[in-house]
N, CA and C atoms as an extended XYZ file, in Angstrom:
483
Properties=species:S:1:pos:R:3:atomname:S:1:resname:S:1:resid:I:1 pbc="F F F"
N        54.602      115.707      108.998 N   UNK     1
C        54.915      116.102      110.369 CA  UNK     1
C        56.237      115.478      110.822 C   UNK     1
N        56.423      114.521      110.476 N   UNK     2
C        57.985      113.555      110.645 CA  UNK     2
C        58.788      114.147      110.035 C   UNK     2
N        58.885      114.633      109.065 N   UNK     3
C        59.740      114.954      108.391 CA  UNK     3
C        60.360      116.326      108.776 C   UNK     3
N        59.254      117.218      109.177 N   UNK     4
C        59.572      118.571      110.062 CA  UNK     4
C        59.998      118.274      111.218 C   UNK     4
N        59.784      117.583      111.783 N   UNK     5
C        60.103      116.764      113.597 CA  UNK     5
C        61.730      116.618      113.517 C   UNK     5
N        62.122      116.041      112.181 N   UNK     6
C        63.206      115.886      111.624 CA  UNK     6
C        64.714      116.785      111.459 C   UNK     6
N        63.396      117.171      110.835 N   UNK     7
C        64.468      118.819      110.337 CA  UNK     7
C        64.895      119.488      111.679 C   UNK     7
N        63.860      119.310      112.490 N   UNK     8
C        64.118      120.506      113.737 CA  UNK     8
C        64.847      119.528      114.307 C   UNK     8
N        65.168      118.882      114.706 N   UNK     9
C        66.053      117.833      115.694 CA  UNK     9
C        67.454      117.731      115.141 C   UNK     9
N        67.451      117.884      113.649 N   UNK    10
C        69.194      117.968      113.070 CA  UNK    10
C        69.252      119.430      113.167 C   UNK    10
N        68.211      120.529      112.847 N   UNK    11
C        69.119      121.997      113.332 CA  UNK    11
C        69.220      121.663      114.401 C   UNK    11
N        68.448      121.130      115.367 N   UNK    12
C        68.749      121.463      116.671 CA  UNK    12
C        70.064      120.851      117.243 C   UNK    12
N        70.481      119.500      116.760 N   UNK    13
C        71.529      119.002      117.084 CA  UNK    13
C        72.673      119.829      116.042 C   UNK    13
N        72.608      120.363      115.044 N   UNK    14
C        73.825      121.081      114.161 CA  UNK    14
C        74.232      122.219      115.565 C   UNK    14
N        72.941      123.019      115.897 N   UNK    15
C        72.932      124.370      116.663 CA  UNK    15
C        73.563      124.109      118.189 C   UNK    15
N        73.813      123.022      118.891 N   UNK    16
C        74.197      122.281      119.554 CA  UNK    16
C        75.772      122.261      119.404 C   UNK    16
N        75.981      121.574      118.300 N   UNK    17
C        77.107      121.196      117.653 CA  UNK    17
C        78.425      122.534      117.986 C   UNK    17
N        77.286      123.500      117.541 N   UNK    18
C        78.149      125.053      117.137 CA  UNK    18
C        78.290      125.632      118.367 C   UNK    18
N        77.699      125.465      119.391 N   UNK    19
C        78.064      125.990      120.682 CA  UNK    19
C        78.988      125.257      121.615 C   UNK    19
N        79.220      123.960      121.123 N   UNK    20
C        80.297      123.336      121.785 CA  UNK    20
C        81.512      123.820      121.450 C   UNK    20
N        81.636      124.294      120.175 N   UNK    21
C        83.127      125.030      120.302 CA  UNK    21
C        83.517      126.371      120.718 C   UNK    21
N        84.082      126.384      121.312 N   UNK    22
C        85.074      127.660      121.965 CA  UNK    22
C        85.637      128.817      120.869 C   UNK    22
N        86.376      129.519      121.706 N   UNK    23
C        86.907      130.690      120.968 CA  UNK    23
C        88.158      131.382      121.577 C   UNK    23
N        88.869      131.817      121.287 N   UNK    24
C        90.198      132.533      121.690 CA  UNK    24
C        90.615      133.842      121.262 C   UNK    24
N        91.376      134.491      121.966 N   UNK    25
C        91.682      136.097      121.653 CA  UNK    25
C        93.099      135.739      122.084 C   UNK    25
N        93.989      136.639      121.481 N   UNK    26
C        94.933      136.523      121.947 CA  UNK    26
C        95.881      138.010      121.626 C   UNK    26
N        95.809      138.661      122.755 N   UNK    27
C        96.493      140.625      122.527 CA  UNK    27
C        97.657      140.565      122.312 C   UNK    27
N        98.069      140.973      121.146 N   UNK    28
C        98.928      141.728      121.060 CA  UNK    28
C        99.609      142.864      120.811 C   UNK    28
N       100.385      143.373      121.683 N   UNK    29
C       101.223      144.532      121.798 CA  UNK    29
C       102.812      145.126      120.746 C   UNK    29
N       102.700      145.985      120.276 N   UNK    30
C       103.573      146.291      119.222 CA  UNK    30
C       104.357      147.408      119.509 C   UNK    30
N       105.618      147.217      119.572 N   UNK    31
C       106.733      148.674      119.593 CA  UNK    31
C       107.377      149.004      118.621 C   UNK    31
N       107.315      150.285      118.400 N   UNK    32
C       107.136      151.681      119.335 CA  UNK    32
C       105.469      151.453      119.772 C   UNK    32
N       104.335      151.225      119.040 N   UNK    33
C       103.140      151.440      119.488 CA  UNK    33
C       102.119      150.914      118.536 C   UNK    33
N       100.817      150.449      119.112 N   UNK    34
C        99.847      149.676      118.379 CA  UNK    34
C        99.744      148.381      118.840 C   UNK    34
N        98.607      148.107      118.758 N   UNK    35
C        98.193      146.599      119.303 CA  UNK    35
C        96.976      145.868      118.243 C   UNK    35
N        96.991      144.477      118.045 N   UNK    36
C        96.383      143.708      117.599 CA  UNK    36
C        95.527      142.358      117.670 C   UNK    36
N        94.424      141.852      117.480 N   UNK    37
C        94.113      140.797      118.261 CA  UNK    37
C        94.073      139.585      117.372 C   UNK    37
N        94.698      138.219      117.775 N   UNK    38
C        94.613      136.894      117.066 CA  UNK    38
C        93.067      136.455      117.700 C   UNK    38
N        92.559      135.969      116.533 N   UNK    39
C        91.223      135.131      116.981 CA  UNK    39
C        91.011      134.057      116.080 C   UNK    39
N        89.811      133.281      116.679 N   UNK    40
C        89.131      131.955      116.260 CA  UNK    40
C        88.337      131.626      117.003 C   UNK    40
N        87.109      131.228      116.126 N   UNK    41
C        86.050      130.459      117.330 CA  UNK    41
C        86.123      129.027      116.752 C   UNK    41
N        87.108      128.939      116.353 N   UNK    42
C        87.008      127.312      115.975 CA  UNK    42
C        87.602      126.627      117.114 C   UNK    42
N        87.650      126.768      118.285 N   UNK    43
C        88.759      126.228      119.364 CA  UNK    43
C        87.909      124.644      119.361 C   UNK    43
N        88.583      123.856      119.425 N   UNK    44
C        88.357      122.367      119.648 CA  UNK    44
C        88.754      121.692      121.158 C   UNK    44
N        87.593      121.090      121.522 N   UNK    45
C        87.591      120.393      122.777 CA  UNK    45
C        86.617      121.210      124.287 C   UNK    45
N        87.108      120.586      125.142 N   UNK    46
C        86.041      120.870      126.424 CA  UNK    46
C        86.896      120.539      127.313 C   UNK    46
N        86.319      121.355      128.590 N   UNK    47
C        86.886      121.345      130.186 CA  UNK    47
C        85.513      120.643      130.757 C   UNK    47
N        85.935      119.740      131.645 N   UNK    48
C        84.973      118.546      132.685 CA  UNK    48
C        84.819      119.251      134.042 C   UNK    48
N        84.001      118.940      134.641 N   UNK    49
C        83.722      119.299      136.255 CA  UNK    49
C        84.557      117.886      137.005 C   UNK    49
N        85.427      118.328      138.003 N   UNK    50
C        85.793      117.120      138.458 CA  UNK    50
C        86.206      117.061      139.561 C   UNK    50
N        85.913      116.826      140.686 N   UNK    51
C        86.758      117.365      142.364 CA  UNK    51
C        86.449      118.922      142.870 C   UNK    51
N        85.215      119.478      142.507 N   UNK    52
C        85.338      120.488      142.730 CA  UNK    52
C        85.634      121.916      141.910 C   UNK    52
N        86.282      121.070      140.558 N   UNK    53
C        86.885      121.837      140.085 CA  UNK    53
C        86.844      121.629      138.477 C   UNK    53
N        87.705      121.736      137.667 N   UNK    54
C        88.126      121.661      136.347 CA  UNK    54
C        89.152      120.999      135.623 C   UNK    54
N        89.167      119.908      134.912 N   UNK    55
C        89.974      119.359      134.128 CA  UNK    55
C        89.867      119.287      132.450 C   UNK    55
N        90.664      119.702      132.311 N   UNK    56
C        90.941      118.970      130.376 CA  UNK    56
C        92.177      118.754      130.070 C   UNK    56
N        91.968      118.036      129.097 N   UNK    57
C        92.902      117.090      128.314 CA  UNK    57
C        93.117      117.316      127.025 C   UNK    57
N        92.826      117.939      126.476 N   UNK    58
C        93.075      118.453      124.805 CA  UNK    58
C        91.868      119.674      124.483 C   UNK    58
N        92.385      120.471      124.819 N   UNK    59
C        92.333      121.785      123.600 CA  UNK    59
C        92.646      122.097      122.852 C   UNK    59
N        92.122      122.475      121.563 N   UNK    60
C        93.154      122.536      120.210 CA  UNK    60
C        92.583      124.206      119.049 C   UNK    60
N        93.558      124.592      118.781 N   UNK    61
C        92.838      125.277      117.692 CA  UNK    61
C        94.270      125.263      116.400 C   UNK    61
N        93.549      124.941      115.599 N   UNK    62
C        94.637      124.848      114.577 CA  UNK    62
C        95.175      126.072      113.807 C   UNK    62
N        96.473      126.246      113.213 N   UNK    63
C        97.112      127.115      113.181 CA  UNK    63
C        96.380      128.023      111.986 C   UNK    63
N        95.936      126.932      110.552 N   UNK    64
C        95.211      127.810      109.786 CA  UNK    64
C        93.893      128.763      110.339 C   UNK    64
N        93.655      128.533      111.897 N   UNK    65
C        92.392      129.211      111.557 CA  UNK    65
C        92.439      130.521      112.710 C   UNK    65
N        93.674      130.837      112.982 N   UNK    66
C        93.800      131.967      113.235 CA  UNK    66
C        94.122      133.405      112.747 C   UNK    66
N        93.055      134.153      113.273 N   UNK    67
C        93.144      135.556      112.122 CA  UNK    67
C        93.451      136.459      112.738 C   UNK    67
N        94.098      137.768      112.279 N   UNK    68
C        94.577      139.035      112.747 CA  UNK    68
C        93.249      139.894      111.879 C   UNK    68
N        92.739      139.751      111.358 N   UNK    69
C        91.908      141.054      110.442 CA  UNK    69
C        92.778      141.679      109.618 C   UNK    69
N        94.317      141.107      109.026 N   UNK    70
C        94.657      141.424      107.906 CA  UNK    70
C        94.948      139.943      107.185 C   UNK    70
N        94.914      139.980      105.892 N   UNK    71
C        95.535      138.478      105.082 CA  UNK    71
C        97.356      138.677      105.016 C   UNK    71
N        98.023      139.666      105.049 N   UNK    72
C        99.106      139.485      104.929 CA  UNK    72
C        99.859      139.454      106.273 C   UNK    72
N        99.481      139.880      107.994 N   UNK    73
C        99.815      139.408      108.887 CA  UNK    73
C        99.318      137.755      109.084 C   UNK    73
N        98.285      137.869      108.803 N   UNK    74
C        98.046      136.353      109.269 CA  UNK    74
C        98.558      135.157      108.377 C   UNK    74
N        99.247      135.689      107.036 N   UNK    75
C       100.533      134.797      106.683 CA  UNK    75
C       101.236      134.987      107.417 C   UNK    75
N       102.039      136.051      107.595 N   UNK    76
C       103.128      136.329      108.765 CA  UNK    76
C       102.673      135.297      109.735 C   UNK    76
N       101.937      135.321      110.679 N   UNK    77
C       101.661      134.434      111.937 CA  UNK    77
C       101.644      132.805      111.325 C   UNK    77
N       101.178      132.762      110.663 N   UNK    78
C       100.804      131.604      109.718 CA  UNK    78
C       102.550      130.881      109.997 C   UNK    78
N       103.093      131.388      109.074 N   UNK    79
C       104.478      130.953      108.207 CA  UNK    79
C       105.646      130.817      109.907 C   UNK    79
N       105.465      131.913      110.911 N   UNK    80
C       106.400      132.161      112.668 CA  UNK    80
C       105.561      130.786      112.884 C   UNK    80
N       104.602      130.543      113.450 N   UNK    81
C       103.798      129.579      113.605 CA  UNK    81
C       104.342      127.668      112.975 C   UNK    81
N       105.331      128.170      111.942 N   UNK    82
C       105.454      126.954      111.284 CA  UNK    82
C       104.193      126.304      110.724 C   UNK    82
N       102.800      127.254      110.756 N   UNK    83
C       101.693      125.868      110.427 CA  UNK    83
C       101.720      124.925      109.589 C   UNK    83
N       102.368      124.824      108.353 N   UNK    84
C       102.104      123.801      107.615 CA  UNK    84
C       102.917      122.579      108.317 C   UNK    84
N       103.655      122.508      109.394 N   UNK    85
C       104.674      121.244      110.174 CA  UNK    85
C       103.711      121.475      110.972 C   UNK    85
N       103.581      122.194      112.190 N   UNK    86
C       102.892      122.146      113.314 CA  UNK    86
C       101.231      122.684      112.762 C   UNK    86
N       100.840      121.172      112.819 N   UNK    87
C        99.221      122.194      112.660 CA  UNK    87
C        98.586      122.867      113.488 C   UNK    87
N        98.749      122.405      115.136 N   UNK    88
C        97.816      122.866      115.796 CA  UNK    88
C        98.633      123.481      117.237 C   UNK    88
N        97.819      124.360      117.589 N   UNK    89
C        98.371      125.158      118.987 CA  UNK    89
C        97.246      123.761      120.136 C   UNK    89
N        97.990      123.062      121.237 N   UNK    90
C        96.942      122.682      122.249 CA  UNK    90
C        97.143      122.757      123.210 C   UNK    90
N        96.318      123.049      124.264 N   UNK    91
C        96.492      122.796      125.769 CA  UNK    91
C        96.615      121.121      126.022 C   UNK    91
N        97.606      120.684      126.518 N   UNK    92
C        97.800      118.789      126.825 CA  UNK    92
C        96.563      118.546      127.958 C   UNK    92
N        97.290      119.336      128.714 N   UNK    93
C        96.288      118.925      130.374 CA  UNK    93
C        96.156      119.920      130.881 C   UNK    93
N        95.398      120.287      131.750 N   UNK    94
C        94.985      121.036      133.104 CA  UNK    94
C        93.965      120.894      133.880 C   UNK    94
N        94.386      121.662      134.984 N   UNK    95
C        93.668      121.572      136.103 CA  UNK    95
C        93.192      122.666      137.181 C   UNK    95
N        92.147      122.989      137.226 N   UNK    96
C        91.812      124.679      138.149 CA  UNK    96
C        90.578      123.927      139.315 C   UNK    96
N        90.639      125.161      140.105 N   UNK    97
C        89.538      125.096      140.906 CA  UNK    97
C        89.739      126.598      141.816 C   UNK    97
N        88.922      127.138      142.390 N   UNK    98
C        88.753      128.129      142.872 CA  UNK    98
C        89.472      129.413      142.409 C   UNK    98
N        89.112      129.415      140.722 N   UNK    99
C        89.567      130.874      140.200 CA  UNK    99
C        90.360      130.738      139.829 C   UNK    99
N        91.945      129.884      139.630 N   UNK   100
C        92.988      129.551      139.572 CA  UNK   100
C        93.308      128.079      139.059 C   UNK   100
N        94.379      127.907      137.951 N   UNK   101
C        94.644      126.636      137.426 CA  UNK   101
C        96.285      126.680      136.887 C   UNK   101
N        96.521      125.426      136.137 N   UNK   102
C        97.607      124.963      135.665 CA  UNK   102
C        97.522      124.394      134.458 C   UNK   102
N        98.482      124.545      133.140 N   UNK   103
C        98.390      123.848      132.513 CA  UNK   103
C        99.128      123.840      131.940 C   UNK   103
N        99.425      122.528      130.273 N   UNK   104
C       100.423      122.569      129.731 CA  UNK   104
C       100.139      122.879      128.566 C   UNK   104
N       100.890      123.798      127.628 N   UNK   105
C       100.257      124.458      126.418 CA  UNK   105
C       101.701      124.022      125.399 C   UNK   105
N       101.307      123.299      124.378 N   UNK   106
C       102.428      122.986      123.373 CA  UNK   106
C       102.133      124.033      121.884 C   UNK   106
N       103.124      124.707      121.460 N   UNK   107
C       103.059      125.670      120.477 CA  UNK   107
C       104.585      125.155      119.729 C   UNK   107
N       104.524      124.704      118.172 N   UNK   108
C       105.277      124.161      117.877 CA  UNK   108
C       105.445      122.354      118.928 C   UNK   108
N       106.834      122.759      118.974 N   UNK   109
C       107.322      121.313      119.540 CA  UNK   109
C       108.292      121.643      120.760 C   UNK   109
N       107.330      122.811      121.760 N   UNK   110
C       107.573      123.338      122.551 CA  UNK   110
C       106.069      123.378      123.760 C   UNK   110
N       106.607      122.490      124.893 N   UNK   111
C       105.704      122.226      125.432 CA  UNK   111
C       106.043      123.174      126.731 C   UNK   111
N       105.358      123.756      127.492 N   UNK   112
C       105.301      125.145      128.616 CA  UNK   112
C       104.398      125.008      129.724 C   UNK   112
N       104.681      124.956      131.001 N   UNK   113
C       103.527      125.080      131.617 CA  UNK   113
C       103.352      126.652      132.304 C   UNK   113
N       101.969      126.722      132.526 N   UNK   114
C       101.542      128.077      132.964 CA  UNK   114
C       100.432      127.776      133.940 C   UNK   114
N       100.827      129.027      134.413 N   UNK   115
C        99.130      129.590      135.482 CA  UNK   115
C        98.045      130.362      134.186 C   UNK   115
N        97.180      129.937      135.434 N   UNK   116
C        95.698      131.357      134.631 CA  UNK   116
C        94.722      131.361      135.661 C   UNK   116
N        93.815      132.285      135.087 N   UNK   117
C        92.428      132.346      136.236 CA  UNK   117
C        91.636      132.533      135.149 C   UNK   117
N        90.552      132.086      136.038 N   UNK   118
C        89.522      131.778      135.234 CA  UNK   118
C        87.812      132.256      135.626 C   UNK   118
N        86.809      132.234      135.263 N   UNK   119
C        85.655      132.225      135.878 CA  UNK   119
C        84.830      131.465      134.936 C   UNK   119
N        83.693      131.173      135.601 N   UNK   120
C        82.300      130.557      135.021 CA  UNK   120
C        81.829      131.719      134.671 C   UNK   120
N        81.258      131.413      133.409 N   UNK   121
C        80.019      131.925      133.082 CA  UNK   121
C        78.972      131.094      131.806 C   UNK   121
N        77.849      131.403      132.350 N   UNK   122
C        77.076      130.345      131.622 CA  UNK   122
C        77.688      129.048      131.777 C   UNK   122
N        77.679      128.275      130.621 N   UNK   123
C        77.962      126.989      130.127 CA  UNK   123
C        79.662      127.127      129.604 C   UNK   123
N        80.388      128.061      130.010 N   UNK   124
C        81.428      127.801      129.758 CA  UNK   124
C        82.701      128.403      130.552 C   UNK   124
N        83.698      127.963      130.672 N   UNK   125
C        85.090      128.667      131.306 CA  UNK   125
C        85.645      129.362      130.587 C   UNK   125
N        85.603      131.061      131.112 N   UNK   126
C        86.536      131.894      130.344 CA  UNK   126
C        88.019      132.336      131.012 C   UNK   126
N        88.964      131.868      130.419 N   UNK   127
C        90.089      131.379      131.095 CA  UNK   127
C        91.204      132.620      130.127 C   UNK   127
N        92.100      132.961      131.587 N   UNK   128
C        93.019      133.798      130.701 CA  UNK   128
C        94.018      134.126      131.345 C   UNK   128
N        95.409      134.082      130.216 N   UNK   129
C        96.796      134.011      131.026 CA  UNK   129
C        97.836      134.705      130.167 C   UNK   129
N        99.010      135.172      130.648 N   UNK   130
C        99.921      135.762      129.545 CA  UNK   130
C       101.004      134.369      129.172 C   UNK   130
N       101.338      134.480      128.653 N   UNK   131
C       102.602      133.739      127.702 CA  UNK   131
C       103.996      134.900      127.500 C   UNK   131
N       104.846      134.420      127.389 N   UNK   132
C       106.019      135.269      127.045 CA  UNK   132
C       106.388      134.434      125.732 C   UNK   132
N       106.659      134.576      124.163 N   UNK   133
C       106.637      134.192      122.699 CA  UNK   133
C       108.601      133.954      123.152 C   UNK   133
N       109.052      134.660      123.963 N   UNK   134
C       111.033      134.007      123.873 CA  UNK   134
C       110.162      132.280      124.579 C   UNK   134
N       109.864      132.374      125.463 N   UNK   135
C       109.533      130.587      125.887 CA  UNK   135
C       109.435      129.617      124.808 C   UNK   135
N       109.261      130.172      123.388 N   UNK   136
C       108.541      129.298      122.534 CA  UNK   136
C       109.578      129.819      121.074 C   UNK   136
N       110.645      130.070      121.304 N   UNK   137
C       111.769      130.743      121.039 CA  UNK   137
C       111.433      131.382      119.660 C   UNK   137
N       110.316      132.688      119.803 N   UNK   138
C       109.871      133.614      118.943 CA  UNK   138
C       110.867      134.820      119.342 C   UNK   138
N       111.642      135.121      117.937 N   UNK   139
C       112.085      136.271      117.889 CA  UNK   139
C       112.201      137.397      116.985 C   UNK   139
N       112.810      138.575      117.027 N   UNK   140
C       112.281      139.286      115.817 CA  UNK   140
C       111.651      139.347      114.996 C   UNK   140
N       110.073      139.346      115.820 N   UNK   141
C       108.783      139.312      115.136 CA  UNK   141
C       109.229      141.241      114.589 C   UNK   141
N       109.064      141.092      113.319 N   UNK   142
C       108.995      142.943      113.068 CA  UNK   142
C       108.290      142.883      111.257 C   UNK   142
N       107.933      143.834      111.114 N   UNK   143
C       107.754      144.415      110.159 CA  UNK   143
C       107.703      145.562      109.936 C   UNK   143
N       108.237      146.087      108.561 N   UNK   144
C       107.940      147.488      108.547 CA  UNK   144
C       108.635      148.447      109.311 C   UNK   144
N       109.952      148.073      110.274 N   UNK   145
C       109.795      148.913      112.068 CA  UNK   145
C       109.065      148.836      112.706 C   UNK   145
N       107.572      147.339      112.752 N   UNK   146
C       107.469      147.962      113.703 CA  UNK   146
C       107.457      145.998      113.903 C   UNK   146
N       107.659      146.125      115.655 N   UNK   147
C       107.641      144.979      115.909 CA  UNK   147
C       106.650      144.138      117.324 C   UNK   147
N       106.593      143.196      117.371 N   UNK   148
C       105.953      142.423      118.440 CA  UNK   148
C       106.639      142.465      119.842 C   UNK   148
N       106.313      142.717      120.752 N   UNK   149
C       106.497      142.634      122.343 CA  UNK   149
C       106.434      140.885      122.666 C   UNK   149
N       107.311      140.595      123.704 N   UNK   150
C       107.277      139.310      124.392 CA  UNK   150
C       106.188      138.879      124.322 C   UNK   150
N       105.664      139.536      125.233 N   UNK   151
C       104.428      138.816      126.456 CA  UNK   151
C       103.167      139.801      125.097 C   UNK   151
N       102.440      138.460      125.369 N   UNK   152
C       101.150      138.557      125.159 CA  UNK   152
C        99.977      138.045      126.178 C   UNK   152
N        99.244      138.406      125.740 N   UNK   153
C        97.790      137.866      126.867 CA  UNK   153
C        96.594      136.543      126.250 C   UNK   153
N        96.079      135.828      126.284 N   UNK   154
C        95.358      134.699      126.055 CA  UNK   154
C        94.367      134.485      126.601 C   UNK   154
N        93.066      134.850      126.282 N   UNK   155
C        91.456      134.815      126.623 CA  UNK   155
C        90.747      133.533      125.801 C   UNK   155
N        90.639      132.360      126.492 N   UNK   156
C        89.606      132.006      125.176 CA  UNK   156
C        88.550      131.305      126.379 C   UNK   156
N        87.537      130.864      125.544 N   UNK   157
C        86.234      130.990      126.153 CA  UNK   157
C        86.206      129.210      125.888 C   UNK   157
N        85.547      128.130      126.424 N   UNK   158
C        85.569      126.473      126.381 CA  UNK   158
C        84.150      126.053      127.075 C   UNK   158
N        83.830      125.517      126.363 N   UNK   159
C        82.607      125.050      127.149 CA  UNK   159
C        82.796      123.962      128.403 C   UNK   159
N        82.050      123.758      129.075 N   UNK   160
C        82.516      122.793      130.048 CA  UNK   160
C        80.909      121.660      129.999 C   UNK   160
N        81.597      120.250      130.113 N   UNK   161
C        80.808      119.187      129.657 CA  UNK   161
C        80.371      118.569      130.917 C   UNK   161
């Protein structure tokens, strides 16, 4: 009976484990035409209740573990990305409360601040904002003819602790 008591208390803490991490989307738009989405649910870290409102201090998702649903774009993103120098994309700090926040997002060795909005749901903040890729001095993303648009959009989902 201990030993089953056992078992269920480490799935239960593994199953635990796996819902603390987050996830991210990130749209992108392609000219002349076509769009694609970056993802990961490996996002690392948490947003706090604090004043009313929302704070964090490190969000992270690292560069290997973002995917397009092809292997030869997501070298492409991989290699623009610099990942093997820069491992990880993170949010430094922020701060929201009533639908609305601030924060600072470092990509490379390029640190940016932005707006977003956000809402509760469940046990976590789903938070989402555009970026413009010239801020982070991405250019002639193309292949093939066809190429990447500025501005992209940024959805990811964080649990809050």
């Amino acid at each position: 009976m201990l030993k089953r008591l056992s078992f269920i208390s480490v799935l239960f803490l593994f199953s635990l484990s796996l819902l603390a991490k987050g996830s991210i989307k990130i749209a992108v738009n392609l000219s002349p035409a076509g769009s694609f989405e970056i993802k990961s649910t490996k996002v690392k870290g948490s947003v706090k209740r604090q004043g009313g409102g929302f704070v964090t201090s490190g969000l992270s998702v690292k560069v290997k573990h973002l995917e397009t649903g092809l292997e030869l774009r997501d070298d492409h993103l991989h290699k623009k990305l610099e990942g093997k120098k820069y491992k990880k994309i993170e949010i430094l700090k922020g701060q929201a409360k009533g639908g609305k926040g601030v924060a600072i997002i470092q990509v490379k060795d390029i640190k940016k601040k932005f707006a977003f909005s956000y809402k509760e749901k469940g046990g976590n903040l789903i938070i989402k904002f555009p970026l413009d890729l010239k801020d982070f001095k991405f250019s002639g993303i193309k292949y093939a003819g066809i190429g990447v648009k500025d501005k992209i959009v940024v959805q990811a989902e964080v649990p809050i602790k």
